[in-house]
N, C-alpha and C positions, 0 to 999 in steps of 0.2 A: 053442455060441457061435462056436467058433472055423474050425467049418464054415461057419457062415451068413457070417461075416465074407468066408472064403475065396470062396464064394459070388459074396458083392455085390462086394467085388475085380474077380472076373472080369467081371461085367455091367458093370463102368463101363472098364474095359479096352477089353472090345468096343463101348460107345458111341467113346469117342474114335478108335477102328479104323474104325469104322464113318463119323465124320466127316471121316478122313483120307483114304479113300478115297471121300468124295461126289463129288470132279472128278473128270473126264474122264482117264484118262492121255494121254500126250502123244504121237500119231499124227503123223508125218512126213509131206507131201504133196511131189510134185515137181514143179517148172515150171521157169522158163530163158526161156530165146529162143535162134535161130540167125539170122544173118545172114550173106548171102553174100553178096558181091559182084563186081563184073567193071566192072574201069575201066580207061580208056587216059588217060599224063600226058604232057605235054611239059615240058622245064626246058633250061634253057640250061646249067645242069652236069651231067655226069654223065646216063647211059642211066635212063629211066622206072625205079623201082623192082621192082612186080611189075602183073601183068595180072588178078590173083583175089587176094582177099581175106576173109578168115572170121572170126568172131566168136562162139563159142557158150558159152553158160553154161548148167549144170545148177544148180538150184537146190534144198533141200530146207529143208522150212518146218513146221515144228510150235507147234502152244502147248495151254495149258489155261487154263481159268479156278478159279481158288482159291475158294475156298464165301465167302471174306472179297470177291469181286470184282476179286481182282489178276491181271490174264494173266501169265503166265509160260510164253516162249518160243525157241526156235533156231532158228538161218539159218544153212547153211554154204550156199557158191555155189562150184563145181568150175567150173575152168575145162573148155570139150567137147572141147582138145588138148592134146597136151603140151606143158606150158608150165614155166618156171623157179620159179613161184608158181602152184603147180598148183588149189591151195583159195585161189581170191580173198579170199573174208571168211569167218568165221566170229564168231560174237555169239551169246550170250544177250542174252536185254531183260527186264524187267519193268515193264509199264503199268498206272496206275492212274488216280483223282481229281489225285494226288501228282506225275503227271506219267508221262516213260517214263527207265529206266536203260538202258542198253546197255553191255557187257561183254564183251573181246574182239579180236581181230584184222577192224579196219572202220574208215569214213574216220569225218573228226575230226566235231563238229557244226558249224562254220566250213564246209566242204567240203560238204556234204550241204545246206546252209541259202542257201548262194550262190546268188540269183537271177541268170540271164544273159540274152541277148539271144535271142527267141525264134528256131527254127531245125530244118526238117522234114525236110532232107535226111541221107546216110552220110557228109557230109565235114564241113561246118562248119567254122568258123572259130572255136572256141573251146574247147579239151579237147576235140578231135575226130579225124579221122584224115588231117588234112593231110598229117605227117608219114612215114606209112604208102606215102602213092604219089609224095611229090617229097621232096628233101632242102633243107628250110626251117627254120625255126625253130617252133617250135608255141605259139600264143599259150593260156595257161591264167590265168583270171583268178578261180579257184577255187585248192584250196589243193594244191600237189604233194607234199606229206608223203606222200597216200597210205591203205592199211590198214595202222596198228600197232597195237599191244597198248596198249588202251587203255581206259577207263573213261569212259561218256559220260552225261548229264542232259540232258534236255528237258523246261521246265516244259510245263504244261497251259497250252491258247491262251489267252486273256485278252482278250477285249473286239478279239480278231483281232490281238493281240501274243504273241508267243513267243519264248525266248531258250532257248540251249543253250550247252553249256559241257563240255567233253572236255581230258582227263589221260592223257600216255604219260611214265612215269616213265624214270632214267636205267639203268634195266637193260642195257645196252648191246647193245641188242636194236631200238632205232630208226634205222631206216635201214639193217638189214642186206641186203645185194643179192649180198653175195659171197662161194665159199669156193673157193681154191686156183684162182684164175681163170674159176670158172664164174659165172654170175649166177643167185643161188637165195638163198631166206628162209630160212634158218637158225634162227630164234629164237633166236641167241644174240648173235653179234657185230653191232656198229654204230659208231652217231656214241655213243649212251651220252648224249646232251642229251634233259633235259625237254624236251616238245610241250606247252605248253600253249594251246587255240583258243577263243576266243567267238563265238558269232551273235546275233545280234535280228533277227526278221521283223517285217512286219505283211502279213497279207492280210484285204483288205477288198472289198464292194462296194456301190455308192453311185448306186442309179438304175439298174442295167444299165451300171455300169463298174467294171470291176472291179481292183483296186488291190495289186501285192505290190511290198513294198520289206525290201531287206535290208542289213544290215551286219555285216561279218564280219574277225574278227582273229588272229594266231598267232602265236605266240613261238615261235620255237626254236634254239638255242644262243647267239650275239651277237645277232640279231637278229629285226627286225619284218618281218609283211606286214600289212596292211590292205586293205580292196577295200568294195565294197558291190554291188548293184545295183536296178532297178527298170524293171517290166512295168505296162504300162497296155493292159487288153480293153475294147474298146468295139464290139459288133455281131460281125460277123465275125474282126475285127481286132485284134493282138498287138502293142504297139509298147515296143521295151524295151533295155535296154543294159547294162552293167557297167564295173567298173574297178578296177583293184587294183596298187599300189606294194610293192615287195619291196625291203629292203633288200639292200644289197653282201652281207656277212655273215649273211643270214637262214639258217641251217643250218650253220653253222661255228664250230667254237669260237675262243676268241681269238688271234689272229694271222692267222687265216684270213679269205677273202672272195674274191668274185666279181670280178672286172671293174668293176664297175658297178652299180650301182641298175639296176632294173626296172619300169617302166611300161607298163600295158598296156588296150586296150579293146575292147569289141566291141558294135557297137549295129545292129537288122534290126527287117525286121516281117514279119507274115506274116497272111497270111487261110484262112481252116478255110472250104468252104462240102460241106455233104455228108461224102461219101467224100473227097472231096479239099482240099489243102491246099498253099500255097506259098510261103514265105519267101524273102528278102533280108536277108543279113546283111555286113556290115562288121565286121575287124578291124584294131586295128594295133599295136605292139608298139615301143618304145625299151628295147633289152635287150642284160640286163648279164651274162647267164649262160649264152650259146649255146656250141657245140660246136665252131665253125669258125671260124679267125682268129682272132683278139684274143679272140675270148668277144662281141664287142658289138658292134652292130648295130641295124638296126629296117626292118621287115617289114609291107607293107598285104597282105590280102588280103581278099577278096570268095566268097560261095559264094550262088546261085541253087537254092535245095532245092525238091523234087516229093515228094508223096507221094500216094497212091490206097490207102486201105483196098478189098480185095480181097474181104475176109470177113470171118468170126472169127478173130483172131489169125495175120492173113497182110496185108501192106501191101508195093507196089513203093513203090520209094525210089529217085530219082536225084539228082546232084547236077552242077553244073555249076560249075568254080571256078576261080579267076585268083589268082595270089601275084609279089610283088615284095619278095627278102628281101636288103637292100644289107648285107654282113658286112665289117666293119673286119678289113684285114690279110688278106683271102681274097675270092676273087671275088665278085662277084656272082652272084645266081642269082635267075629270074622263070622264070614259066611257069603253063600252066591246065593244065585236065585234066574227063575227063568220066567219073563212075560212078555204076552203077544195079543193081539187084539186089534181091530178096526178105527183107525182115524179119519173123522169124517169132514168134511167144510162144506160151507154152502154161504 
């Protein structure tokens, strides 16, 4: 008896072995992009920044599927140089009916869900690389917090609604950028303030028009930002904008604060026909948290973007761009600028 017992033990052992190992194990794949560039700026302060410019990320990506239907998977993204935040993101996720988790060092759902103004070219006018070739202000109407250590939810769409909602607790580990003068992620020291972000999307399409609006918010330390934005495709054509108000104290604990409140927007269109594509976009910016003079200021710029799909995963990209950034208590500075160069994915 006590053999047969021993026995059938072991057969129901190796069933459950047997159903634990029905997925897949978890295979890493690699992708990225590289992007180079080559631009000349003019500005009324200060000599052109640089004449080439590079962007590359290795990317490595795995998941499985659980016998119950849950994907379960990781993203780390190396930056391709050496850089101060050498591993951009790294996240687990878990997708299901339930929705998706994400877990880990990645930006907020606020940041990720921000609809902006459509826009084909390497410069833009919106989280873009203005900054990189003139010394302006950089209008961002998305969330600057960033990748922290964070916990994030995305319900399942819904009738083409979706909301997300992300937590960076006060580990003193948000916002760290610095040790003994060098600018590097630490994971340990910071501001030490809750992040906490929400989104709501909706994407819809209605007759061959096709409809994304979003809204998007952040808490972190004293204070708020808010934003939203909204794209409308019709035939060829992208026509869309954003906008987002940052309090004085958004990231500061109490007694602290910027300058200024922040307001800021950016609204373009653009036409896809084929291979090619080409937008017009407009920013502009009343800002309370710059780098020069007083902190405050406000800043128009304009970017004319080109793109031509070349092949599989190879596109020219130029841009063509004007800025006018008037800074309280510091010069002024205006100037364009022209750059173009290969973007690459894989």
């Amino acid at each position: 008896m006590k053999k047969i017992l021993i026995a059938s033990s072991a057969l129901v052992a190796a069933a459950f072995a047997g159903q634990a190992q029905a997925s897949e194990p978890i295979k890493m794949s690699v992708g990225g992009y590289m992007n180079q560039w080559a631009g000349f700026a003019d500005q009324e302060v200060g000599d052109r920044n640089n004449a080439f410019q590079s962007d590359t990320e290795i990317h490595f990506k795995g998941s499985t599927t659980l016998d119950n239907g849950i994907e379960v998977g990781a993203v780390v993204e190396l930056e391709g140089e050496t850089s101060s935040d050498q591993i951009d993101e790294q996240y687990l996720y878990v997708s299901g009916n339930f929705g998706r988790i994400e877990m880990g060092k990645n930006d907020s759902a606020a940041d990720s869900m921000q609809i902006v103004a459509p826009a084909v070219g390497p410069v833009g006018v919106n989280d873009g690389d203005l900054d990189i070739w003139v010394n302006s202000y950089l209008i961002d109407t998305t969330i600057p917090t960033g990748d922290q250590n964070r916990v994030t939810y995305f319900t399942p769409s819904l009738g083409g609604f979706r909301a997300g909602v992300s937590f960076a607790d006060d580990s003193n580990r948000n916002g760290a950028t610095e040790i003994g003068g060098t600018s590097t992620y630490n994971n340990v020291s910071g501001s030490g303030d809750n992040i906490v972000s929400g989104a709501l999307e909706y994407m819809g399409d209605f007759n061959g028009i096709s409809l994304g609006v979003s809204a998007i918010g952040e808490n972190w330390g004293e204070g708020n930002l808010v934003g939203g934005g909204l794209n409308v495709g019709f035939g060829n054509f992208t026509v869309g904008g954003s906008y987002s108000h940052t309090d004085d104290d958004y990231g500061f604990s109490e007694g602290s604060r910027n300058p200024d409140d922040t307001d800021q927007f950016d609204v373009g269109v653009s036409y896809e026909m084929d291979a090619a594509a080409v937008s017009l976009t407009y920013g502009y910016a009343e800002y309370g948290n710059g780098s020069r003079g007083n902190g405050t200021g406000e800043i128009s710029t304009a970017d004319l973007g080109l793109a031509y799909t070349l092949g599989a995963g190879v596109a020219w990209k130029s841009s063509i761009f004007w800025f006018d950034d008037e800074v309280d208590g510091a010069e002024d500075n205006d100037g364009y600028g022209v750059v173009t160069g290969l973007a690459l994915t894989f």
